[in-house]
C-alpha positions in Angstrom: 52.2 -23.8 31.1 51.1 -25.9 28.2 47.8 -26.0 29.8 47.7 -22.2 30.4 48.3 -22.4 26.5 45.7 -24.4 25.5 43.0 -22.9 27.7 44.2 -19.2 26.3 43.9 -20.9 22.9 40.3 -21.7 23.0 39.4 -19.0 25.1 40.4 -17.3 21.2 38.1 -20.2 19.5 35.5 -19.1 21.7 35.7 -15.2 21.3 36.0 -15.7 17.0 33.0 -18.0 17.6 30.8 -15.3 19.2 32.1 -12.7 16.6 31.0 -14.6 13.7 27.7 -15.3 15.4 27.2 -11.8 16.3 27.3 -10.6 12.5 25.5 -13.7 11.2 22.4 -12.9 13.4 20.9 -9.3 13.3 21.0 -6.9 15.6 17.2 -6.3 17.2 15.3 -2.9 15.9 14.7 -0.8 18.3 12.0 1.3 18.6 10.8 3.5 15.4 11.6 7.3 15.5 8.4 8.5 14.6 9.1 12.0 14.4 11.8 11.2 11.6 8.4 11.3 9.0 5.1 10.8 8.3 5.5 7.3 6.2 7.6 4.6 6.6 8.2 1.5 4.8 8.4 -1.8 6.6 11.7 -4.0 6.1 10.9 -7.7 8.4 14.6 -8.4 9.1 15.7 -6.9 11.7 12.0 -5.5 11.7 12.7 -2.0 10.8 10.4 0.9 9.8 12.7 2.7 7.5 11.3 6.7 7.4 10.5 8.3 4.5 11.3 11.6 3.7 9.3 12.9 0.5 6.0 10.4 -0.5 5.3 10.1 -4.0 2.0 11.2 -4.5 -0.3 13.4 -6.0 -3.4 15.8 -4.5 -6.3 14.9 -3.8 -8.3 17.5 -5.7 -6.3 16.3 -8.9 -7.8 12.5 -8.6 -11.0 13.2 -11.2 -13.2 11.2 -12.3 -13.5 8.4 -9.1 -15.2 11.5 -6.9 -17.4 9.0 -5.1 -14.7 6.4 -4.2 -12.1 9.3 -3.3 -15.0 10.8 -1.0 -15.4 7.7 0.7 -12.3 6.6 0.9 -11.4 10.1 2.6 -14.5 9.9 5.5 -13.0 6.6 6.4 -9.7 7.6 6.6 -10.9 11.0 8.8 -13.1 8.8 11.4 -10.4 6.3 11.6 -8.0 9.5 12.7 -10.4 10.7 14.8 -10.5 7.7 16.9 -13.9 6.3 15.6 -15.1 3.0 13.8 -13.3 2.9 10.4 -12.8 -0.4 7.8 -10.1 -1.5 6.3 -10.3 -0.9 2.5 -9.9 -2.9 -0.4 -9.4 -0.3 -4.0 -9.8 -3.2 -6.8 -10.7 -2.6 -10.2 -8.9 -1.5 -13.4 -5.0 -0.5 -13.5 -3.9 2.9 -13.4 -6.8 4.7 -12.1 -5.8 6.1 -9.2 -6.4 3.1 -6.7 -2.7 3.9 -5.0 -2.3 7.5 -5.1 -6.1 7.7 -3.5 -4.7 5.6 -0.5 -1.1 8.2 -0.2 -3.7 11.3 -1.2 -6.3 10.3 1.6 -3.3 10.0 4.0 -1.7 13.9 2.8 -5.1 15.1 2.9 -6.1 14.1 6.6 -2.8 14.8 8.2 -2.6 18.5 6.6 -6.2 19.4 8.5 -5.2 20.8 11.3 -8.6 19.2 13.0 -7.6 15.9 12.6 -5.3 13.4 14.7 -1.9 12.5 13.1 -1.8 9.2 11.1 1.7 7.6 9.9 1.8 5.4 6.5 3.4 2.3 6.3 4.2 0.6 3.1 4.4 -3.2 3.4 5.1 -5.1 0.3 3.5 -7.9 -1.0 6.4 -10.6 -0.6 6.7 -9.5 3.3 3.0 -10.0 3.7 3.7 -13.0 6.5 5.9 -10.6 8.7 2.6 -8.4 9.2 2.1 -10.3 12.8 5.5 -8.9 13.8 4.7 -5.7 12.3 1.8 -5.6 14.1 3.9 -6.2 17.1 6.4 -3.3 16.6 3.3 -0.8 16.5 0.4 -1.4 18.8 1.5 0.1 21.6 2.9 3.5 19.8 1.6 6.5 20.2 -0.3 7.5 16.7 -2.1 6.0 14.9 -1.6 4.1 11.5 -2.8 3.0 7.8 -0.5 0.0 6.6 -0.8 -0.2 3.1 -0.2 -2.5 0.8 -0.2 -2.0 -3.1 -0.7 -4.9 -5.5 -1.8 -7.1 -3.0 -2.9 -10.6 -4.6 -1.5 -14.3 -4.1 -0.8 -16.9 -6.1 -1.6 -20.7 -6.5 -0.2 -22.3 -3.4 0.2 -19.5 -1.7 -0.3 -19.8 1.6 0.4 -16.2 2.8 -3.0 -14.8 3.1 -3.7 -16.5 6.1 -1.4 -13.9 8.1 -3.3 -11.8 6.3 -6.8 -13.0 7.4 -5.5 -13.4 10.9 -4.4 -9.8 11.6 -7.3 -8.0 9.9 -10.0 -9.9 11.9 -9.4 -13.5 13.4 -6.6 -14.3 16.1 -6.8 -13.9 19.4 -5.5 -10.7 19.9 -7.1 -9.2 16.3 -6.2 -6.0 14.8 -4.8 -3.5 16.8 -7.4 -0.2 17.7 -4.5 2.3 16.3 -4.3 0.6 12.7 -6.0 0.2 9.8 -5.4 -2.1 6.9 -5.7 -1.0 3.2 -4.6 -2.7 0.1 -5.0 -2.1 -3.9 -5.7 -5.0 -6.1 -6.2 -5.6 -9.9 -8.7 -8.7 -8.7 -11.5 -8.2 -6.5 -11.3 -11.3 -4.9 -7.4 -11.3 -4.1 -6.9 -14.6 -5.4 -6.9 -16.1 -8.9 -10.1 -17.9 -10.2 -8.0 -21.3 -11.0 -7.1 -21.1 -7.8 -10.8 -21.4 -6.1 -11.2 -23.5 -9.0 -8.5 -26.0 -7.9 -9.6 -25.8 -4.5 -13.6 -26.7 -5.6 -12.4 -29.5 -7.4 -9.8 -31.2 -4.9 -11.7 -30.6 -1.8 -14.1 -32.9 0.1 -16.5 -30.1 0.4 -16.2 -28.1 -2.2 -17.9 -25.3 -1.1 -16.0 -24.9 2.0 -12.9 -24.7 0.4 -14.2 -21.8 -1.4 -15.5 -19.9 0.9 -11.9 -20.1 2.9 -10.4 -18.3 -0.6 -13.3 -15.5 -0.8 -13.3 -15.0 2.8 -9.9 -13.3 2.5 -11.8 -10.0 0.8 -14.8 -10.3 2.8 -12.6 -9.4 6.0 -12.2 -5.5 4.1 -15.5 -3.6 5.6 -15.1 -1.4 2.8 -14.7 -2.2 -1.1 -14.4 0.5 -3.7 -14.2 -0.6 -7.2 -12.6 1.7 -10.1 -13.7 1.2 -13.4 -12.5 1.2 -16.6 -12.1 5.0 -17.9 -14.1 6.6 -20.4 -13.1 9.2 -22.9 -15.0 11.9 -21.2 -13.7 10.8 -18.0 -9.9 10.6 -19.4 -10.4 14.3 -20.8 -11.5 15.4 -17.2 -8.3 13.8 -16.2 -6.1 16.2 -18.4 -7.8 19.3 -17.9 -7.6 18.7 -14.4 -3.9 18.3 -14.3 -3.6 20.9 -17.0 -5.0 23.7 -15.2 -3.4 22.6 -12.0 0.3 22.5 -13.4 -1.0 26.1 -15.1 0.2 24.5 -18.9 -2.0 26.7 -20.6 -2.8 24.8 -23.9 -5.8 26.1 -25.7 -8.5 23.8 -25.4 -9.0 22.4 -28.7 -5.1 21.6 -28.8 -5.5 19.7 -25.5 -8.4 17.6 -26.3 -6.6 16.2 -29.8 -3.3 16.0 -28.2 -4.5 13.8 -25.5 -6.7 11.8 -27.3 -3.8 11.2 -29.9 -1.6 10.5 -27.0 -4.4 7.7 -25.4 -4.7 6.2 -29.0 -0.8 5.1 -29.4 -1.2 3.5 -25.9 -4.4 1.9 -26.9 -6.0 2.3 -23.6 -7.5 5.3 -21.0 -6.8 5.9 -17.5 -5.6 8.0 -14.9 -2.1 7.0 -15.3 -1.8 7.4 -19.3 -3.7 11.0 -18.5 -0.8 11.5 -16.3 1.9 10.3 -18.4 0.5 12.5 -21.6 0.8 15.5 -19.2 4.7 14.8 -18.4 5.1 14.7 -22.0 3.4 17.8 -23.2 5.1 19.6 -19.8 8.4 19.1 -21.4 7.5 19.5 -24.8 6.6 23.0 -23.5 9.4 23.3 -21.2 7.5 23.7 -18.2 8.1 22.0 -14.8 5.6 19.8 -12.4 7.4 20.1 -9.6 
């Protein structure tokens, strides 16, 4: 009987055991709904592709002043849909001029033509920039197509992190998958910071080796489209544009000094102050932007 005990005993070890293991450990994704929406963002543990619903972003037609970059940036996009040769993108340049909303505006702008294929965004951030082999893993084999997207993408001294990167847009042995793409925004050009190649020059035993293994990272984007700091007539092109689109109907004159006061107190021009000055004067005049 006492051994009957003991055995029923740690027969109740053993089942607590497995419990606590069971909600230590994740539970394994399981495949994405891809009807649920047309984005997702990318979460690596349990490796989920969380849907959603309503994408912050503006319209196409309302990105002034970067025509050219937007126009490229857009044929890209639509061969890459289509099923034809497409590169992944790097937007670099100066902050707040549209280099994030082009990528979510490209994205809107190809899936609402009724000509083109279907393309899903996904959002991976930054920090979960290693995980993109797993990601990579979860979507090859699906049945659309995809942009991953990543916004502020640059690394840091010791930082070893871009060498997932490298590896899935064009090295490994299996490469980049045929249904995805790979674009990313950037305030550098190069991705990674100048002390950092400098480091690497000086500490190496061939120096320039080591720095082509830190500038090769951007040389694996086919495509590079630069944005530039804004000027004045640009900025004003920026604020009529949203002006007439949101239907605010300020006289002309009135526009042109309040935004140029407005850019003054912020001490800088670009997209995103044009943007900002046309939330304020929206609910100075009580009107909505939705």
């Amino acid at each position: 009987m006492s051994e009957q005990n003991n055995l029923a005993a740690l027969n109740a070890k053993l089942d607590t055991l497995i419990d606590l293991i069971s909600r230590a450990v994740p539970a394994s994704a399981g495949d994405p709904d891809w009807q649920a929406a047309e984005a997702f963002v990318w979460t690596p543990e349990p490796g989920n592709l969380l849907p959603i619903e309503k994408v912050n972003r503006v319209d196409i037609e309302l990105l002034c002043a970067v025509s050219h970059v937007r126009d490229l940036l857009l044929d890209n996009t639509r061969r890459f849909a289509d099923g034809l040769p497409a590169n992944n993108a790097l937007l670099w340049g100066a902050r707040g001029m549209g280099k994030s909303s082009l990528v979510k505006a490209a994205h809107a702008a190809i899936n609402r033509d009724p000509a083109a294929g279907e393309l899903k965004l996904i959002e991976i951030h930054r920090e979960d920039i290693e995980s993109l082999p797993k990601l990579m893993s979860v979507i090859r084999n699906a049945p659309y197509r995809f942009i991953v997207f990543c916004d502020d993408l640059s690394f840091d001294n010791d930082d070893t992190s871009y060498k997932s990167l490298k590896a899935v847009l064009e090295g490994g042995i299996e490469g980049r998958p045929e249904n995805v793409i790979f674009y990313a925004t950037s305030n550098r050009r190069h991705l990674l910071p100048r002390d950092m190649i400098e480091n690497e020059r000086s500490t190496a035993i061939n120096p320039a080796e080591a720095v082509e293994e830190k500038v090769s990272l951007s040389d694996r984007f086919g495509l590079w489209l630069g944005f530039h700091k804004c000027s004045q007539d640009d900025y004003l092109e920026m604020v009529r544009g949203y002006a007439d689109f949101y239907g605010l109907g300020l006289p002309e004159d009135d526009l042109r000094a309040q935004a140029l006061e407005w850019a003054t107190t912020r001490g800088s021009r670009s997209g995103r102050v044009a943007y900002q000055f046309i939330q304020d004067l929206a609910g100075r005049l009580g009107k909505s932007l939705s």
